[in-house]
VOSETOR-932735 format. One line per 2 residues: number of its first residue (from 1); their letters; for each residue x, y, z of N, C-alpha, C. Coordinates in steps of 0.02 Angstrom, whole numbers, plus 50000, padded with zeros to 5 digits. Layout:
NUM) A) X,Y,Z,X,Y,Z,X,Y,Z ~ ...
//
This chain:
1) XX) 46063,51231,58111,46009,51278,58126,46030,51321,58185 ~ 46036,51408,58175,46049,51405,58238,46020,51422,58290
3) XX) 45934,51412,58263,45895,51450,58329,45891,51361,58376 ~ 45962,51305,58360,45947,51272,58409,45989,51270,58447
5) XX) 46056,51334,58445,46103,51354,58522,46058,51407,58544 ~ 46060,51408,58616,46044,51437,58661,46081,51422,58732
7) XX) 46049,51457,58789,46078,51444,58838,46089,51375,58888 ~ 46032,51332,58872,46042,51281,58905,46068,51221,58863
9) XX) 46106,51150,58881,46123,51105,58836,46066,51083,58814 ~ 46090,51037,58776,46004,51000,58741,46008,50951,58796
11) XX) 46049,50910,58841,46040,50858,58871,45970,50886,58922 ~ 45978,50949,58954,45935,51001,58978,45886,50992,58956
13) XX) 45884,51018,58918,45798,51017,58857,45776,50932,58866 ~ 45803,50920,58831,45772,50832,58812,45772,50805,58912
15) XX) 45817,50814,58941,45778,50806,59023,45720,50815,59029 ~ 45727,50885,59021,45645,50920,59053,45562,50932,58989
17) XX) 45600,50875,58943,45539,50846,58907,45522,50777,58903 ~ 45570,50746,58943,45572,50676,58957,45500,50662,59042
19) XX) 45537,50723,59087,45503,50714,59149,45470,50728,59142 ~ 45428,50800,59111,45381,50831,59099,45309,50788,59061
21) XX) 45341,50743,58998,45279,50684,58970,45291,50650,59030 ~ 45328,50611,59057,45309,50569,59105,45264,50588,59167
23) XX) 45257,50631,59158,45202,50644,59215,45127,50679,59194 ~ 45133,50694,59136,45086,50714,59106,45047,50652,59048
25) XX) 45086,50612,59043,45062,50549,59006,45035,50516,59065 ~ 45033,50493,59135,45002,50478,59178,44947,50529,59188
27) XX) 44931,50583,59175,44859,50632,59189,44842,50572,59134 ~ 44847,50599,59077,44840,50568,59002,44805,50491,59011
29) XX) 44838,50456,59034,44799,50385,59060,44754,50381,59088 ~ 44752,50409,59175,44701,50415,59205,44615,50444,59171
31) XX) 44636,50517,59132,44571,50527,59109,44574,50493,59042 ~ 44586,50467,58979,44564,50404,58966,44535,50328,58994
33) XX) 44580,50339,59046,44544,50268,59092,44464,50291,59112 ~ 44460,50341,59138,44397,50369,59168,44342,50372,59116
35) XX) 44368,50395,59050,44316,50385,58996,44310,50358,58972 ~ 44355,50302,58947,44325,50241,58912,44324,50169,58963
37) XX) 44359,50172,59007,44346,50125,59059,44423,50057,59041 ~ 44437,50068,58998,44480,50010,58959,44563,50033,58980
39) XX) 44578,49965,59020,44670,50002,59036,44694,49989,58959 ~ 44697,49936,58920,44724,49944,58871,44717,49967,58824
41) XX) 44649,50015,58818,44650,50081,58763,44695,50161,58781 ~ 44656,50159,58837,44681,50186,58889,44788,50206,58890
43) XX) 44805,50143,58892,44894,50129,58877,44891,50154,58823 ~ 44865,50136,58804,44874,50177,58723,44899,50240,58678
45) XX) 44824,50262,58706,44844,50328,58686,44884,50369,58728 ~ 44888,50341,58784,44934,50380,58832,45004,50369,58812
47) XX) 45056,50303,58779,45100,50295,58742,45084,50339,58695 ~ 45056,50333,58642,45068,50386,58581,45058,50451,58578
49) XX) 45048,50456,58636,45049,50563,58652,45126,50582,58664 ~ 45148,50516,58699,45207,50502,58758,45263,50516,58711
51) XX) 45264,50503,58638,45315,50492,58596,45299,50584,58569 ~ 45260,50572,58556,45233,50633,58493,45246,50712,58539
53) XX) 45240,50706,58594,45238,50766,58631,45324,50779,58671 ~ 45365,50723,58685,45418,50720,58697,45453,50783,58652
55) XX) 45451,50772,58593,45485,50773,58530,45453,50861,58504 ~ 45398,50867,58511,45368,50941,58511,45373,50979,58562
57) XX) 45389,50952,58636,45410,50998,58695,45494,51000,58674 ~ 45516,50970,58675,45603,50977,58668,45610,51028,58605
59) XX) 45586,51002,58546,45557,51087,58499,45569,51145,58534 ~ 45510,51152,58537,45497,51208,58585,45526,51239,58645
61) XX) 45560,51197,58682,45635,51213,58732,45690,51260,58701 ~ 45703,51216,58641,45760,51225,58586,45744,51312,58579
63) XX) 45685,51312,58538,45656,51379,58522,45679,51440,58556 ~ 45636,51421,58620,45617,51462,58678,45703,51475,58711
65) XX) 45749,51433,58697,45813,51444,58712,45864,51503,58686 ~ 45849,51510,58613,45865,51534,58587,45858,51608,58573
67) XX) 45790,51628,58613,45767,51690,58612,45785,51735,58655 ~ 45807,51772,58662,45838,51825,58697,45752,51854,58750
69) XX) 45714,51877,58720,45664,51905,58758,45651,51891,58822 ~ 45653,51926,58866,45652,51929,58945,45694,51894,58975
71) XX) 45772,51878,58960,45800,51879,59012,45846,51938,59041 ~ 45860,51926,59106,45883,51980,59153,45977,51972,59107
//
């Protein structure tokens, strides 16, 4: 495929979709914790965003790599 060379490596991409859920899967917990009150529902769904969103941000890295539009 080749809208998945672009300028940065993938090790790049998959980094900065690795750190990026990890800190956003902790928002993700907290307000589940706050609304249902339950840590282990709570773990939950904050794991299965954790997988599912990894994998759709690094996508989208890939993408956004590949596009020429606005750089200098």
């Amino acid at each position: 495929m080749r809208w998945f060379h672009g300028l940065e490596a993938h090790s790049r991409s998959f980094s900065k979709a690795v750190s990026w859920r990890s800190m956003a899967s902790l928002d993700t917990f907290v307000v589940s914790f706050v609304v249902t009150g339950r840590v282990g529902l709570a773990g939950s769904i904050a794991g299965a965003e954790l997988v599912t969103k990894i994998a759709l941000y690094y996508l989208h890295e890939r993408i956004w790599a590949a596009i020429p539009w606005g750089r200098n």
